[in-house]
N, C-alpha and C positions, 0 to 999 in steps of 0.2 A: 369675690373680688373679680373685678372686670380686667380686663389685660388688653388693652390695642392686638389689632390683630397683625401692625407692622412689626411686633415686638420679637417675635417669633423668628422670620427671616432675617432681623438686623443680629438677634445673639447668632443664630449661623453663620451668619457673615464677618463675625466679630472673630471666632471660634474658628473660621477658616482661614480669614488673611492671621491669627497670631500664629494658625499651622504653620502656613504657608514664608513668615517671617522666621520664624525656628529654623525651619529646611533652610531659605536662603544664608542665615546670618552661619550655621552651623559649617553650611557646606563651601561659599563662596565670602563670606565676613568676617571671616577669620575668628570667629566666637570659637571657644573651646572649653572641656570642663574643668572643673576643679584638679582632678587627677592629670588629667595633659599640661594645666598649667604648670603643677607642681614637677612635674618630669622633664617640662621643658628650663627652668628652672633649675633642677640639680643637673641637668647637661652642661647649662652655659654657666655656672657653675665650676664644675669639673676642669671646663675646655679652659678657664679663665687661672685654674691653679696650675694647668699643663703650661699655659703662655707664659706666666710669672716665674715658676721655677725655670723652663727653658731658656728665660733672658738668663737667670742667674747663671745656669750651667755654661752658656756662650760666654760672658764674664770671667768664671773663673776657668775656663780651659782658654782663650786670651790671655790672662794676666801669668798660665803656667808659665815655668821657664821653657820647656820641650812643646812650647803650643805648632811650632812649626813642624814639628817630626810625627808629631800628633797628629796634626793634621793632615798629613801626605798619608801618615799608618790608616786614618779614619775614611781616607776619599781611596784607598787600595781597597778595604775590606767590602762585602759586599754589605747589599742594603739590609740582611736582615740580622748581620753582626753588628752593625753599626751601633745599636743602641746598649748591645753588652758591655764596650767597650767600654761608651760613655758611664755606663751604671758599673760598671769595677774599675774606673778610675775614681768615682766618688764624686764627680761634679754634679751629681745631681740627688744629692743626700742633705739636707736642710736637718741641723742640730734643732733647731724650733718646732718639729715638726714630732709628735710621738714617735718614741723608739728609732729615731733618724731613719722613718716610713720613705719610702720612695712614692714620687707621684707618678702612678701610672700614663703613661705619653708621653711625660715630658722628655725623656731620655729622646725618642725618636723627633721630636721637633727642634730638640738641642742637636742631636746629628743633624736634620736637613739643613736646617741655619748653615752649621760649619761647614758640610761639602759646600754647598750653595756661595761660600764667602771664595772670592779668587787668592788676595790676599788677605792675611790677617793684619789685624791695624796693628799699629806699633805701640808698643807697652810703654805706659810713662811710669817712670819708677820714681816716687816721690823720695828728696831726703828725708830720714830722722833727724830729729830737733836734736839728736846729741851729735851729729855728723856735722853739724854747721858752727863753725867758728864764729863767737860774737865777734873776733877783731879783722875777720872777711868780710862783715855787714858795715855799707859804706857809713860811716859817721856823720856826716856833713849835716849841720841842723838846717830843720828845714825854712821855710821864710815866715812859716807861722809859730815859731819859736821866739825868734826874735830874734 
């Protein structure tokens, strides 16, 4: 079998820009392997169950009754009590969650939220349906009644 004798320097050259593509794409293309994907992936992950429990935690230490003494006790203590305090008052214990597991972080990004807040917003306390009188609710029909 005869073979061209360009044949020879073009598989070289083939062989060295796919090197040479590797190196770029790995180093500067943001190409990554399998294993970094997946790492990267249960980070953001992780960081995304730290944020969602955190909102809750800001949530229910707000809607607490003592969220304002709370708050002054949480912005006194230092920064690496702060997230005790949050995790043994329970705002960051999710019933859904096996064996009421705690999310690791969240506690700390629920304290930075609450120092961070100047004041805390004001609690709206909805009534219960049994607290509302039907003959308090205005009667008067309306125009689409007739």
């Amino acid at each position: 079998m005869n073979i061209p004798e360009w044949t020879k320097p073009a598989i070289f050259g083939a062989a060295g820009g796919a090197f040479a593509l590797a190196i770029l794409g790995f180093t500067w293309g943001g190409w990554v392997t399998g294993g970094t994907a997946e790492g990267i992936a249960a980070h953001a992950a992780q960081d995304a169950r730290e944020q969602i429990v955190a909102s809750i935690c800001v949530e229910r230490f707000i809607a607490s009754a003592d969220a304002a003494s709370d708050q002054a006790d949480l912005k006194e203590a230092s920064s690496w009590q702060r997230d005790n305090l949050i995790e043994e008052a329970g705002w960051i214990t999710l019933t859904a969650l096996p064996d009421n597991e705690q999310v690791a972080g969240a506690a700390d990004i629920c304290a930075e939220r609450l120092v961070a807040m100047e004041d805390l917003p004001e609690r709206m306390v909805m009534p219960e349906a049994s607290v509302v009188d039907p003959k308090d609710v205005d009667a008067e029909p309306s125009a689409i009644d007739g």
